[in-house]
C-alpha positions in Angstrom: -54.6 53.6 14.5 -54.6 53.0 10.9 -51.3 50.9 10.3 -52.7 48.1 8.1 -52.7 49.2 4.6 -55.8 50.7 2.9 -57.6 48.1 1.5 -56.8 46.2 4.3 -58.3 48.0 6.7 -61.5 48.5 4.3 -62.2 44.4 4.3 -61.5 44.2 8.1 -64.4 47.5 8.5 -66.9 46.5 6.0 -66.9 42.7 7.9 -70.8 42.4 9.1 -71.9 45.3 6.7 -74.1 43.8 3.8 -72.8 45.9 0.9 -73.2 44.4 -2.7 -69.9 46.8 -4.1 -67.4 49.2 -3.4 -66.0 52.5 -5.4 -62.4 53.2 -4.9 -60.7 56.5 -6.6 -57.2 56.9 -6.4 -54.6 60.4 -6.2 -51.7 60.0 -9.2 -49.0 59.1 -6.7 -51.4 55.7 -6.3 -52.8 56.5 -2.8 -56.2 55.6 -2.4 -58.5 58.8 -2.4 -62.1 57.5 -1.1 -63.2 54.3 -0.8 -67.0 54.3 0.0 -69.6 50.9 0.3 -72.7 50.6 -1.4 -76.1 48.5 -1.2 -78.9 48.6 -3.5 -77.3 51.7 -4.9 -77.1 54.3 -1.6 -73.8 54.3 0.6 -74.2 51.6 3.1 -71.0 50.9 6.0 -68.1 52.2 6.0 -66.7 54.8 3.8 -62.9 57.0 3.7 -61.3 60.1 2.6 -57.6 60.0 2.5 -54.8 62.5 2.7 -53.0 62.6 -0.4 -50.4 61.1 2.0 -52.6 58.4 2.7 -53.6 59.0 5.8 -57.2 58.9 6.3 -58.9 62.2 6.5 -62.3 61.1 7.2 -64.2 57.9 8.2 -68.5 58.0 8.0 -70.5 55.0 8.7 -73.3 55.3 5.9 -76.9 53.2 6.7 -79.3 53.0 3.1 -77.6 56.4 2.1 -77.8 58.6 5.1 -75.0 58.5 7.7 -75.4 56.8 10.8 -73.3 55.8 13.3 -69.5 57.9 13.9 -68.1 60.2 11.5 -64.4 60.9 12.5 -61.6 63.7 10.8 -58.0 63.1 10.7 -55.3 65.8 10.7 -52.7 64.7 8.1 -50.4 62.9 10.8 -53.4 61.0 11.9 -54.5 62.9 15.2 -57.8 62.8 15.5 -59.6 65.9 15.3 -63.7 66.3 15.4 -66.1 62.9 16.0 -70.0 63.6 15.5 -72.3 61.1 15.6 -75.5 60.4 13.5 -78.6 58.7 13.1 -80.4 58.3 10.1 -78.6 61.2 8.7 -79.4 63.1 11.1 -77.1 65.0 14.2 -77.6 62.6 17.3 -75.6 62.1 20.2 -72.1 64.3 21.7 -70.1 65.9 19.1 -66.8 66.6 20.1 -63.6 68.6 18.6 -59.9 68.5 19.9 -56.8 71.1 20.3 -53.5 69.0 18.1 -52.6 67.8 21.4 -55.3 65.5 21.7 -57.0 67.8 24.6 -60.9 67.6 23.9 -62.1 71.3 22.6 -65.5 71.2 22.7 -68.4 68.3 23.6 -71.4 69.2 21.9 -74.7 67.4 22.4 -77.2 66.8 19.7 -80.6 65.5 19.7 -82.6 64.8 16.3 -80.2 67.6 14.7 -80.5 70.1 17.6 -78.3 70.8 20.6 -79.7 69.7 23.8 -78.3 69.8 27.1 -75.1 71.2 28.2 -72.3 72.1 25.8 -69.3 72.3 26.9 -66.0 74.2 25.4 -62.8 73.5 27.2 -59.5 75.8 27.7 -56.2 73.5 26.2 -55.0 72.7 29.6 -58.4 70.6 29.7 -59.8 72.4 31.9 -63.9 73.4 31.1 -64.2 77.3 29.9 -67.7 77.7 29.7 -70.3 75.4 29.4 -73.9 76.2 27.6 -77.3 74.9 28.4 -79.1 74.1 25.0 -83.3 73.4 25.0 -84.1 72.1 21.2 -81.4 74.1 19.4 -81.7 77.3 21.6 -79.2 78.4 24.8 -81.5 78.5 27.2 -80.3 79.2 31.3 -77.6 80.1 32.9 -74.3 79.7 30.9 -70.9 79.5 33.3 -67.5 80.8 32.1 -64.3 79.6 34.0 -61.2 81.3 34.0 -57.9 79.0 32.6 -57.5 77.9 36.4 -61.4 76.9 36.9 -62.7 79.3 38.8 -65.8 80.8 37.6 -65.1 83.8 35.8 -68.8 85.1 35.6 -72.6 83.1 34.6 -74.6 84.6 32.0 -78.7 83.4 32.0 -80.3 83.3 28.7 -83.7 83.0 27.9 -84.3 81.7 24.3 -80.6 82.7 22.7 -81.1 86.4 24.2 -78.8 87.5 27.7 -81.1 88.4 30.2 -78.7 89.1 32.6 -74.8 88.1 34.1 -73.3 87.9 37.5 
C-alpha cells in the first residue's frame, strides 16, 4: 500500500486539504518519524507515525485539531491491523480490528463516542463468535455465541450490561 516514498506519499494525501505547514521529525537512521499537517495552528489532514523501519504505523485524518475521518494502525510489515473512524474527534461509525492474517477480529459500531447496534467478534477462520447488541454504550438484549463451526453455542439476554438470563 505504501510503496511511494514518504514524502511522497505525504504531498499525494495532503492534495485537497488546506494546510498552511507541515512538521516532520525524523529516527537517527534518517526514517521519517511523524509527519503531521497543520492549519491556523490545530492538526488539519493527514497525519503519520512510522516504524522505525519506515513503515507507517499509523495514519489519522485531523479536521481544525480533532480527528475526523479514518484512523488506521500498521503492524511493522504493513498489515493492517485496527481502523476506527471519527467525527469531530469523536468515535463515529464501525471500528474494526484484524487477526495477522488479515481475517477481520472484531466490527465495532460507534455512535457519538458510544457503541450502538450490534458488535460483532469473529473466530480466525472468519467465522462470527458472538455478536453483542449495544443501546448508547450499554449491552442491552440478547447476545449470541457461535461455536468455531457456526452453530450457536448458547444466547445470553442482557438488560442494561447485567445477564438476566442464557439459553
Amino acid at each position: 500500500m505504501w510503496s511511494l516514498p514518504a514524502w511522497a506519499q505525504v504531498q499525494q494525501a495532503a492534495i485537497g486539504w488546506p494546510t498552511d505547514s507541515a512538521y516532520a521529525s525524523y529516527f537517527g537512521n534518517g526514517k521519517p518519524r511523524t509527519i503531521v499537517h497543520f492549519k491556523d495552528g490545530l492538526q488539519q489532514g493527514p497525519a503519520w507515525e512510522f516504524h522505525a523501519s519506515g513503515q507507517v504505523l499509523i495514519y489519522t485524518e485531523w479536521l481544525e485539531g480533532q480527528k475526523h475521518g479514518e484512523e488506521k494502525e500498521f503492524d511493522q510489515i504493513g498489515r493492517l491491523t485496527h481502523v476506527t473512524n471519527w467525527r469531530y474527534g469523536r468515535l463515529h461509525g464501525e471500528e474494526r480490528t484484524y487477526y495477522v492474517t488479515s481475517v477481520v477480529q472484531s466490527r465495532i459500531p460507534w455512535v457519538n463516542n458510544q457503541k450502538h447496534g450490534t458488535a460483532q467478534w469473529y473466530h480466525d477462520n472468519g467465522l462470527v463468535a458472538v455478536e453483542f447488541p449495544y443501546v448508547q454504550g450499554e449491552i442491552h438484549g440478547s447476545a449470541t455465541y457461535y461455536t468455531d463451526q457456526g452453530t450457536v453455542e448458547k444466547i445470553v439476554r442482557y438488560v442494561h450490561n447485567q445477564v438476566k438470563d442464557t439459553q
